[in-house]
N, C-alpha and C positions, 0 to 999 in steps of 0.2 A: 510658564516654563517649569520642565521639572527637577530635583537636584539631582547636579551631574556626580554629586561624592557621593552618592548609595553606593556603596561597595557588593552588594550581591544583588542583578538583578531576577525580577520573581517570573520574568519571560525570555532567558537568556538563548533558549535552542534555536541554534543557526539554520533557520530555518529561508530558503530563498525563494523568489515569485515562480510562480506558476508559468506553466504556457500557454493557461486562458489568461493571467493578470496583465502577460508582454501583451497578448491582442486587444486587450480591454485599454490600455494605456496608447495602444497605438490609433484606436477609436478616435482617443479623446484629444492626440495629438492634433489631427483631423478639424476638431473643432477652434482648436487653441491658435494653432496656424491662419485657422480665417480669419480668428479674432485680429492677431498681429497683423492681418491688413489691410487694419481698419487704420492703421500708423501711414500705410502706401498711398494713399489719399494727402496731395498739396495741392494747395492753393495760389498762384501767386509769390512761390516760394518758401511757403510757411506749412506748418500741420495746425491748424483751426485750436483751438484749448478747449472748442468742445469734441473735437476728434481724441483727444487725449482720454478727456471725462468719459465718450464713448467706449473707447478702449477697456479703460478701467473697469467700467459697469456693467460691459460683457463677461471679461474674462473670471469677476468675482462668482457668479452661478456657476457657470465651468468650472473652477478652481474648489469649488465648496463641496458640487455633487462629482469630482473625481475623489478629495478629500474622505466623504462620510463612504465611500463606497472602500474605498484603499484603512481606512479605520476599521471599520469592518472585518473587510480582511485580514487585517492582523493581529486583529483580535479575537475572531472566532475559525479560524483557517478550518474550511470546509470546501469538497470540491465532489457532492455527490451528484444524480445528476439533475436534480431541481435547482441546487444552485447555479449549475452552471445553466441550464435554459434560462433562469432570472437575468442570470449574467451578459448570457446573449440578448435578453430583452434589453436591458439599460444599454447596451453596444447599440440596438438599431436608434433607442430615443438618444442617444447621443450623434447620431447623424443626420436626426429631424432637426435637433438641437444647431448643430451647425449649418442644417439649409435655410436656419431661419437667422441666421447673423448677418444683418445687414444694416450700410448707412444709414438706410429710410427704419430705424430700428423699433418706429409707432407702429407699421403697415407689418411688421413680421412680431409686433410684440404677443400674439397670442400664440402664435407656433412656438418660438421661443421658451415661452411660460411654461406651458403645457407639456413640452418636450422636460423642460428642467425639474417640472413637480414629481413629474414621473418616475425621472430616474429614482428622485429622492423618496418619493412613495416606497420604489420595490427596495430601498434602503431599509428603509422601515418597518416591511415584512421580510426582510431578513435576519432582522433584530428579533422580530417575534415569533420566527422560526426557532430561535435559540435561547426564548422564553418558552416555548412549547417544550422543547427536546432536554432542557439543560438546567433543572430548575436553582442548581447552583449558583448559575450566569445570572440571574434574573434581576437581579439585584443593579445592575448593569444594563441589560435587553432592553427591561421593559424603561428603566432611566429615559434614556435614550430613543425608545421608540415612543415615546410620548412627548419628550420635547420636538423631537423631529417633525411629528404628527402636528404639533401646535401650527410647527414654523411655515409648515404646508400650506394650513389654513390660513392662515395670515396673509402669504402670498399669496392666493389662491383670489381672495378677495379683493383685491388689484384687480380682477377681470371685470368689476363693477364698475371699474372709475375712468378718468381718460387726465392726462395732464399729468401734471408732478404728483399729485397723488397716485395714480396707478403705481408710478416706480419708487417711490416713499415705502409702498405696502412691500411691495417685491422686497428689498431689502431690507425693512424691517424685518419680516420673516427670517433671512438669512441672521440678521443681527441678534435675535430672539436665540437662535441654535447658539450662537459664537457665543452670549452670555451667558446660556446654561450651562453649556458646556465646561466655561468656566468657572463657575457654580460649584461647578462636582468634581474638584479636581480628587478631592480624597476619595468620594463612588469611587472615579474610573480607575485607579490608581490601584483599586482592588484587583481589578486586570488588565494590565500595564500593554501597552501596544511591544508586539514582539522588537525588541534590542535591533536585530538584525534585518528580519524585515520590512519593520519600517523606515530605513534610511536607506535602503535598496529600492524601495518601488520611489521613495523622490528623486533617487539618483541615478534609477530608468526614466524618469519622466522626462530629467532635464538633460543627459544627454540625447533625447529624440529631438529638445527642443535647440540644442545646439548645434543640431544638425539641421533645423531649419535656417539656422543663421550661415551655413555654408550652403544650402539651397538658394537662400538670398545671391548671396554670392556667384554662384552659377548661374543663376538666372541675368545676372548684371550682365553678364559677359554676351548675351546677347546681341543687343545693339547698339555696342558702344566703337570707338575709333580706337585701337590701341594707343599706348600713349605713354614714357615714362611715367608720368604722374599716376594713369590709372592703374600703372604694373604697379606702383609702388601703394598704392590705394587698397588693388587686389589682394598684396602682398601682409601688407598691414592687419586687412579684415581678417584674413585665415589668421595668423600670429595672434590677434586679439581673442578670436574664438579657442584658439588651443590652450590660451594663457587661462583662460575662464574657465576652461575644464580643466587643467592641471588644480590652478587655486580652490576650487570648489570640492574636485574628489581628495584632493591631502588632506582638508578638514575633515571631510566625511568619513572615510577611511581608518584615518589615524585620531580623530579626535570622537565621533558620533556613535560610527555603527561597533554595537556590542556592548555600549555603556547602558544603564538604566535610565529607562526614559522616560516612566509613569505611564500622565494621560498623552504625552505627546505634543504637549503644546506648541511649545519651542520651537517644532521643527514644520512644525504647520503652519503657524503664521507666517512666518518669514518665508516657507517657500511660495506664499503669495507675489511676494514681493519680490523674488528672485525671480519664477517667472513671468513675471509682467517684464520687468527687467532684459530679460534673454529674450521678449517677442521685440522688444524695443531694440536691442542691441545686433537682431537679425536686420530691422530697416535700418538701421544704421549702417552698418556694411555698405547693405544695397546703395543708400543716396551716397556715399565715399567713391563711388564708384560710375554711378548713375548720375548727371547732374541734376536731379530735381525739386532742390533745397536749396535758396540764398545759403550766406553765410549764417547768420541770425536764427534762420528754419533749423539749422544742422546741430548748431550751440544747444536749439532749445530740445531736441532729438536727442542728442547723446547727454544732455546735463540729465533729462530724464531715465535714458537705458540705464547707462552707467553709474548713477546713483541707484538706482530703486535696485537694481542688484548688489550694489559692494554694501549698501547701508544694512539690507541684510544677511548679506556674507559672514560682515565682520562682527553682525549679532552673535550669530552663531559660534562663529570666531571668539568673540570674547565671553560670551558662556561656558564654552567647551575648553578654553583655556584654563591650565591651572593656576593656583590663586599667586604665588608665586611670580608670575611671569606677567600676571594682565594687567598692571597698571604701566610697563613699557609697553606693551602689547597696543594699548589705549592710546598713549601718544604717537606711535608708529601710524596708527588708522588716522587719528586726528590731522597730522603733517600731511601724510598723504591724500587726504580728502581734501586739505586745502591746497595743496599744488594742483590739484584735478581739478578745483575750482576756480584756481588763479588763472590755469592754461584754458579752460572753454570760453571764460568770459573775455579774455583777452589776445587770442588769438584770431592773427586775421590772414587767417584763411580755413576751407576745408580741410584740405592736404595737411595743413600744422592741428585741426585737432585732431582730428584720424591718427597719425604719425603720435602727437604726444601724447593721447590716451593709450594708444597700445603699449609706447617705453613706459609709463610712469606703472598703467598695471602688470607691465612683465618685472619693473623697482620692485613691487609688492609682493608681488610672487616670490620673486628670490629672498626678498625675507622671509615674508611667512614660509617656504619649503625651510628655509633655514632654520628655523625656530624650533618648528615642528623637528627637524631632523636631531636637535639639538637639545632638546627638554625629556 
């Protein structure tokens, strides 16, 4: 992460996404959506714990080649028109990408691969488009177009093997870029991801993705039996989803965008985690609604949406807080994590965790909007 007290930052011009970055984000939704339902998938009333790991292991290639591509961008903001045909390239391997997302995830694992090396390739020759042009940048470009290059290879060679080695390599590759990455925080930091637009293109991503979780929502309504309980189930999901975008943009808003932000780090890991979170918290909705989760399935469903987003929420939350304020700040997360934890493991029924995870994160909200409004 990087320090939130730099008082001047060295990329501060309010600079906002493009109307190719909105279509490009909207591509990747596309992909991210499928992912999330791979969560739609019960068993006997449960989601499998390798449907979960499935989850996971998709959404992080997705998550990494939107990432290096949205880095990029805010780094070297260029929109001549090779960039943009590039751009349109990575959009089409972003929907090869998504038609190879699937359960049987061996039998589509080379479309998959290949769709995701790709995007990252022309990642790569765009870094060395602005080693060509920018000899200034270079310092940075070629950094970056060489780990990148590495991380390629690495994956790439995955295509040799079959078993847990194939996807050992795939992800080592990934994990190769995330360590150099971190490597170079003083390189990148020479030029710092733009202030403004980079917490604008996360915070277009995540509201498209919270609009999946109201899409969940409407799809429930399908074929179910009206019912006080599912009004009140219905009722529940929307208020949880609106509570999740209120809590999310007053930090971004008021605490993020505009600040100095370096390499970026911060704000990139953790929105790993927030959206795996929000794919999670869209089938949450749905089974609140839909019955086709035991009690048990649902517990283990929302302990995972619901954490894997506020855990890093309130990362961010407590970075971006001032020094002053974060050690209440700390306890307020702490208390309320364990109410959220005391209510899923011991609540017996669906209706009571639906119903108490939405009051206890609308408790939250009204503090942190408080805090915020107040500091």
């Amino acid at each position: 992460m990087t320090d939130q007290h730099s008082s001047q930052p060295k990329n501060n011009n309010k600079r906002t996404a493009s109307w190719l970055e909105l279509f490009f984000d909207l591509i990747f939704v596309v992909a991210i959506a499928k992912a999330s339902h791979v969560l739609l998938n019960t068993h006997n009333g449960y989601i499998d714990n390798l449907l979960y790991l499935k989850y996971v292991l998709i959404m992080i290639p997705i998550w990494w080649a939107w990432t290096g591509a949205t880095l990029y961008s805010s780094r070297f903001d260029c929109d001549d028109t090779l960039q943009r045909l590039m751009t349109f390239t990575q959009m089409f391997c972003v929907i090869l990408l998504a038609a190879n997302i699937n359960l049987d995830f061996d039998s589509y694992y080379r479309g998959f691969l290949f769709s995701y090396l790709a995007i990252r390739l022309l990642t790569v020759l765009m870094y060395l488009r602005v080693s060509y042009s920018q000899a200034e940048k270079r310092f940075v470009s070629n950094y970056l177009a060489l780990i990148f290059s590495a991380g390629i290879l690495i994956s790439l060679i995955s295509i040799c093997f079959d078993g847990l080695l194939r996807y050992f390599l795939l992800y080592f590759g990934i994990v190769f870029d995330i360590v150099m990455t971190l490597l170079a925080k003083k390189r990148l930091n020479s030029i710092p991801v733009n202030s403004h637009h980079l917490p604008e293109r996360y915070g277009l991503l995540t509201i498209i993705l919270l609009g999946e979780a109201v899409l969940s929502l409407t799809n429930s309504f399908k074929n179910i039996s009206w019912s006080l309980t599912s009004i009140a189930m219905a009722c529940s999901g929307f208020i949880l989803t609106c509570s999740i975008w209120w809590l999310y943009f007053d930090n971004l808003d008021q605490r993020i965008a505009g600040k100095h932000l370096g390499h970026g780090q911060g704000i990139i890991f953790s929105h790993l985690f927030i959206y795996l979170g929000l794919g999670g918290i869209a089938a949450m909705v749905y089974f609140s609604v839909i019955p086709g989760l035991n009690l048990l399935g649902f517990k283990g469903l929302s302990a995972f949406a619901i954490f894997s987003f506020l855990l890093a929420q309130q990362t961010l939350q407590i970075f971006y807080h001032s020094e002053n304020t974060k050690r209440h700040l700390i306890v307020v997360i702490f208390l309320s994590n364990l109410l959220l934890a005391v209510l899923i493991t011991f609540a017996n029924s669906i209706p009571f965790v639906m119903l108490g995870t939405t009051i206890l994160v609308l408790i939250y909200l009204v503090f942190s909007h408080y805090r915020l409004q107040n500091i």
